[in-house]
C-alpha positions as MATLAB code, in Angstrom:
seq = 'XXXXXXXXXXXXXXXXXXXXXXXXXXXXXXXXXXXXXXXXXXXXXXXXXXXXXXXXXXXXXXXXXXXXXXXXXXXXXXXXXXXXXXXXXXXXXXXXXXXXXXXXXXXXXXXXXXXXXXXXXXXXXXXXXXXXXXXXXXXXXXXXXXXXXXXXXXXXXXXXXXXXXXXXXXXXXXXXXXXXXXXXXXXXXXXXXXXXXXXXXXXXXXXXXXXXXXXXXXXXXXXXXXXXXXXXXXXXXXXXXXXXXXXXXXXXXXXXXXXXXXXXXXXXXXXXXXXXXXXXXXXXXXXXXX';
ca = [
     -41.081   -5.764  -17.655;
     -38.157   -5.307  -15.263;
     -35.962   -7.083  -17.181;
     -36.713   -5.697  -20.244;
     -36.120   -2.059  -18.459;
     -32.834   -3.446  -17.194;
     -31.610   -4.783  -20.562;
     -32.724   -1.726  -22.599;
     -30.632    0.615  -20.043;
     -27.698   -1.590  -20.302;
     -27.777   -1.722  -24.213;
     -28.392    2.075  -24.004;
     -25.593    2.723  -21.577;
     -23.326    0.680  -23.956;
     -24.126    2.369  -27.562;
     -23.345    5.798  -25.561;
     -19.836    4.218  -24.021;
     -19.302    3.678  -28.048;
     -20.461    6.559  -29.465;
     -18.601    8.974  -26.719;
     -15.225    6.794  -26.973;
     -15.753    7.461  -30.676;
     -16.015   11.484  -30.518;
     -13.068   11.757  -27.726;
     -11.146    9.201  -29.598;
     -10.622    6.908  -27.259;
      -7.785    4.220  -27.856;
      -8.839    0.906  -28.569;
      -9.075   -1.905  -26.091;
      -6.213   -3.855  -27.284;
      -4.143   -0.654  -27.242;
      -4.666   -0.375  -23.967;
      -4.015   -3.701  -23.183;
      -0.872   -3.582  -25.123;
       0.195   -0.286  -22.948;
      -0.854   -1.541  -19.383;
       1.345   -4.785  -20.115;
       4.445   -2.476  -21.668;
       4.127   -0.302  -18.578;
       3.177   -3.294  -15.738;
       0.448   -1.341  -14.132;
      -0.972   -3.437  -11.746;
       0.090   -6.997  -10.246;
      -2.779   -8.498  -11.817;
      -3.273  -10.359  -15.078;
      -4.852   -7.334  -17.468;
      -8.647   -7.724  -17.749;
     -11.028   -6.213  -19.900;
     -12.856   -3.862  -16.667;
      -9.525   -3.122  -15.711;
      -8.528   -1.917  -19.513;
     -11.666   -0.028  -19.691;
     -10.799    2.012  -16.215;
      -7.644    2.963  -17.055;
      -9.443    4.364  -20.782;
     -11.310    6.127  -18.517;
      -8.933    7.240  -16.177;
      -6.645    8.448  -18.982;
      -9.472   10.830  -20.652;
     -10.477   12.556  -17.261;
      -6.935   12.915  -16.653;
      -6.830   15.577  -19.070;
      -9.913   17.701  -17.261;
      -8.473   17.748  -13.562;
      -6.737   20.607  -12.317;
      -4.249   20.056   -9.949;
      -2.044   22.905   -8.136;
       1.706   22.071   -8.490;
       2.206   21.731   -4.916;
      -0.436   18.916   -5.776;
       1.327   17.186   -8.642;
       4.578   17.369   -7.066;
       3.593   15.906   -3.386;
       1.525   13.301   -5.630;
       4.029   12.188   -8.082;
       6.581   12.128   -4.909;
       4.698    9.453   -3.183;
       3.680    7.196   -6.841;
       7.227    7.161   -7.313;
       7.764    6.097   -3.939;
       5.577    3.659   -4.401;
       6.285    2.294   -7.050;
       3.707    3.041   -9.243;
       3.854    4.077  -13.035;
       1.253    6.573  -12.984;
       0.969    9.999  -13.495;
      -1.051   12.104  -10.485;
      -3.679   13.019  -12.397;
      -4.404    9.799  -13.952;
      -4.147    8.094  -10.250;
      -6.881   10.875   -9.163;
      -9.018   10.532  -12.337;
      -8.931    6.735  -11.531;
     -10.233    6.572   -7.708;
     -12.891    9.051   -9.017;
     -13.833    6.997  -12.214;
     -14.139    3.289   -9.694;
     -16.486    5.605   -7.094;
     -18.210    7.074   -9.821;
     -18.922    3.547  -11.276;
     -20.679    2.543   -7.926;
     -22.906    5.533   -7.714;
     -24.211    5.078  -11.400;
     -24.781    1.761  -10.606;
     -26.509    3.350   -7.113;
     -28.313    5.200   -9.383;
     -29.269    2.401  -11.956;
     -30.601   -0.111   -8.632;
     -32.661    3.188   -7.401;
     -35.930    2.149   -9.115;
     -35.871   -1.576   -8.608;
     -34.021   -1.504   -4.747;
     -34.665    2.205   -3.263;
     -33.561    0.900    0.062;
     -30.066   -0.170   -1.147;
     -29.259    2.820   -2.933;
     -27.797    4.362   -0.202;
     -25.708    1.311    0.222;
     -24.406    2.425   -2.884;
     -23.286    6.055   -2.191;
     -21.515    5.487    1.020;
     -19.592    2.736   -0.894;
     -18.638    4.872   -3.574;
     -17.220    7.229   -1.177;
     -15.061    4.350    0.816;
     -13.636    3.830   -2.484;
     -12.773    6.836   -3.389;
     -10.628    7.587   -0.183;
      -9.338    3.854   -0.131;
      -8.296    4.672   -3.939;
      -6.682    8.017   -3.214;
      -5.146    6.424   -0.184;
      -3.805    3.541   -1.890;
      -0.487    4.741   -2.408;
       0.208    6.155    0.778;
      -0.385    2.929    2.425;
       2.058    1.242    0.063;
       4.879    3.862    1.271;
       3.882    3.280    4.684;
       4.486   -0.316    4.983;
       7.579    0.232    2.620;
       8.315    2.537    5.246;
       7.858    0.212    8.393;
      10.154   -2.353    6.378;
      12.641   -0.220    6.361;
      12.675    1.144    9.738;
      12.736   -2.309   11.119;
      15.551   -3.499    8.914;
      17.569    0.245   10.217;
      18.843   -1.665   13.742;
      20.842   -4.313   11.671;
      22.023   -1.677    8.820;
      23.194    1.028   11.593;
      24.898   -1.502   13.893;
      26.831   -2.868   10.731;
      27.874    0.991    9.480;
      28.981    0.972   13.144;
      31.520   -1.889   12.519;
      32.852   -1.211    9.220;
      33.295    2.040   10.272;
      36.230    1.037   12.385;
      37.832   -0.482    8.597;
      37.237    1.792    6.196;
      34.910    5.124    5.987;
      34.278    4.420    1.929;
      30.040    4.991    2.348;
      29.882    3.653   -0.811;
      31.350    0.290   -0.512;
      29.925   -0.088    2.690;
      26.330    0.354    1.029;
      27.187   -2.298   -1.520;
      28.422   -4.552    0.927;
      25.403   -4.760    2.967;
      22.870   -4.533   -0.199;
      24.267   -8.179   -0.779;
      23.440   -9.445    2.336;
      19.724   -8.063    2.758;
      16.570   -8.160    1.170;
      12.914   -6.648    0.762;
      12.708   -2.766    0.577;
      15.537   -1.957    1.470;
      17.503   -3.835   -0.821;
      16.032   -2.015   -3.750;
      16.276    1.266   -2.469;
      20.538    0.711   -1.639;
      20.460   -0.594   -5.122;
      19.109    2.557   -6.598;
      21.173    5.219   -4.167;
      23.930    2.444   -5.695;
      23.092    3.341   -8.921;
      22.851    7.079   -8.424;
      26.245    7.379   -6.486;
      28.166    6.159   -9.016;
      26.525    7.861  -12.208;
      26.761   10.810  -10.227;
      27.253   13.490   -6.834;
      27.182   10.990   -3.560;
      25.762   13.547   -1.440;
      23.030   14.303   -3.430;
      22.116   10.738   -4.125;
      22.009    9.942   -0.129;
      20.092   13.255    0.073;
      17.318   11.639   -2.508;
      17.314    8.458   -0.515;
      16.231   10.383    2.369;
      13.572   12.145    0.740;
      11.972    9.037   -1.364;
      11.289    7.465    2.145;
      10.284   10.380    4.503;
      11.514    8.499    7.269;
      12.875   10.814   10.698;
      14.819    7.036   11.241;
      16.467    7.112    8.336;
      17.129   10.785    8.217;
      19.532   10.423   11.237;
      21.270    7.853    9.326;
      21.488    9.955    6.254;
      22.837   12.842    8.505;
      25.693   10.482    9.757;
      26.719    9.430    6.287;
      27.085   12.643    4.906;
      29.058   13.370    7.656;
      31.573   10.798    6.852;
      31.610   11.904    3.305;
      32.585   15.172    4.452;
      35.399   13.956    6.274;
      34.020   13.052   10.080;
      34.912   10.125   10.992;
      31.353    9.354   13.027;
      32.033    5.919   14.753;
      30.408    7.768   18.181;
      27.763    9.258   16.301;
      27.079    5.442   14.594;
      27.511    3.604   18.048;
      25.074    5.828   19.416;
      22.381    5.531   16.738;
      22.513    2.080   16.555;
      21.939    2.092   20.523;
      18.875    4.287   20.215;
      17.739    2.377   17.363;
      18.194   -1.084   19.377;
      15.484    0.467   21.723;
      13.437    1.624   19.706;
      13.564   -1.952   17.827;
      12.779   -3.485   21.312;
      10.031   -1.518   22.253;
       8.211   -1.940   18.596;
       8.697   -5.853   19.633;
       6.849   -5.371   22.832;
       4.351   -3.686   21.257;
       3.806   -6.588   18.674;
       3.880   -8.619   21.634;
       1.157   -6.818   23.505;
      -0.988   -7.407   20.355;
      -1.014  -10.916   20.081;
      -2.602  -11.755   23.001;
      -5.756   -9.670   21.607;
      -5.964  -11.672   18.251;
      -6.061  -14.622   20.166;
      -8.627  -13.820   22.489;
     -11.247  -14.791   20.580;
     -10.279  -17.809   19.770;
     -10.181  -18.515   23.903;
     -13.583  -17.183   23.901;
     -14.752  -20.054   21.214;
     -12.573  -22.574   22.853;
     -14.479  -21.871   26.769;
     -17.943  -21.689   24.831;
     -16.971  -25.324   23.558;
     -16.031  -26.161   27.010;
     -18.927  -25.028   28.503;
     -21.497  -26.448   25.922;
     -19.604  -30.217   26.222;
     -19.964  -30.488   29.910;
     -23.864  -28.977   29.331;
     -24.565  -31.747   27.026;
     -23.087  -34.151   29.873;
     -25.283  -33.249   32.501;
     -28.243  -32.293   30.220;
     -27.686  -36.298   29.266;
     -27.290  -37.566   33.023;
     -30.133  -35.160   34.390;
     -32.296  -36.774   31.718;
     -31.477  -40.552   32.556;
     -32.051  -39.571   36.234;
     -35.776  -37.890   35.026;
     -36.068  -41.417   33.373;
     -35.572  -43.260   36.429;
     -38.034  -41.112   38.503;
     -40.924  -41.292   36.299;
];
């Protein structure tokens, strides 16, 4: 009887899916397929649950107010992060994955009451993992960056005392290093020459939101303007050597605690070895005695 409950929900739940994608006119499935792969969304091969969240997420797009301080903050940090999505669509789709979980919360409530609470406080870890996905891509974009600054502030620091042409110096150094920072000199690059330098070195600063690479911002627009900041360069790439040292340190410091463990299992090992040796020798003595 259980399963036949279970299988007559499911069908039900599916003929609705069918009927309401029909009367909102839903794209098909291998539209969407066909869009997700045009547009790259997501680093994963396309599946169909995947295709049918992003339906989803694209028809309660259209029913979520957001404030413009909201869409513009938002659509800041997608593009910062690289992702191809609008901010209401990213919203509608951390609310359509927790809202998944707590139907299916709801579905288990009959059968497993005890677990359906399981259910609601995983649909709202989702939800703020979701809505927090892209912010933790900028941050560790971010941290890239920061630790590649040292390096990219000492070398301004040098060619300063050659030339003060920002721009060449930028493509000089894009050649030579890699990850997030590569990109990001390749598209201030880009922007420089299609159009003001200033302004494109004033966009750099505010695709990051990074105090670190604000000062070095604020040092290249002073060369552009005519200063010829080799003191103010020598001096940031001194503060930033600290600061590079004491983020080492603290790395340091930290691997001593993932490790600790592992002494912990390495002593119990100990221990239980040199047990086993005297539990064996006290019980050949025992043997001997009786």
């Amino acid at each position: 009887m259980t399963g036949l409950l279970l299988g007559f929900g499911l069908l039900v739940a599916a003929g609705a899916y069918f009927l309401l994608a029909d009367v909102c006119k839903l794209p098909t499935l291998a539209a969407t397929r066909a869009v997700i792969q045009v547009a790259k969304i997501g680093k994963h091969k396309t599946s169909s649950l995947h295709i049918l969240l992003f339906r989803l997420s694209a028809w309660l797009a259209g029913k979520l107010p957001l404030s413009d301080y909201t869409k513009r903050k938002m659509a800041a940090t997608l593009r910062s992060a690289g992702m191809t999505l609008t901010p209401e669509v990213y919203l509608a789709g951390a609310i359509v994955k927790a809202g998944l979980i707590f139907c299916g919360g709801l579905l288990v409530l009959p059968l497993l009451p005890l677990l359906s609470p399981l259910f609601v406080f995983l649909a709202i870890a989702v939800f703020f993992k979701e809505t927090r996905a892209a912010d933790e891509v900028v941050r560790k974009k971010r941290e890239q960056i920061e630790a590649e600054l040292p390096r990219f502030v000492a070398t301004i620091a040098q060619e300063l005392k050659a030339t003060r042409n920002v721009l060449r110096m930028l493509e000089v150094y894009a050649k030579h290093t890699g990850g997030s920072l590569q990109s990001e000199l390749h598209m201030t690059i880009a922007d420089m020459k299609s159009g003001n330098q200033e302004t494109a070195l004033l966009r750099l600063e505010s695709r990051i939101g990074s105090t670190m690479l604000s000062d070095v911002v604020r040092g290249l627009l002073a060369v552009l303007r005519g200063d010829q900041g080799m003191v103010y360069f020598d001096m940031l790439a001194h503060d930033f050597k600290l600061l590079e040292i004491q983020r080492l340190k603290l790395i340091a410091m930290k691997r001593p605690g993932k490790i600790r463990k592992y002494s912990f299992y390495m002593l119990a090992c100990f221990m239980l070895m040199y047990m086993v040796i005297l539990g064996m020798e006290i019980m050949k003595a025992m043997g001997k005695l009786f």
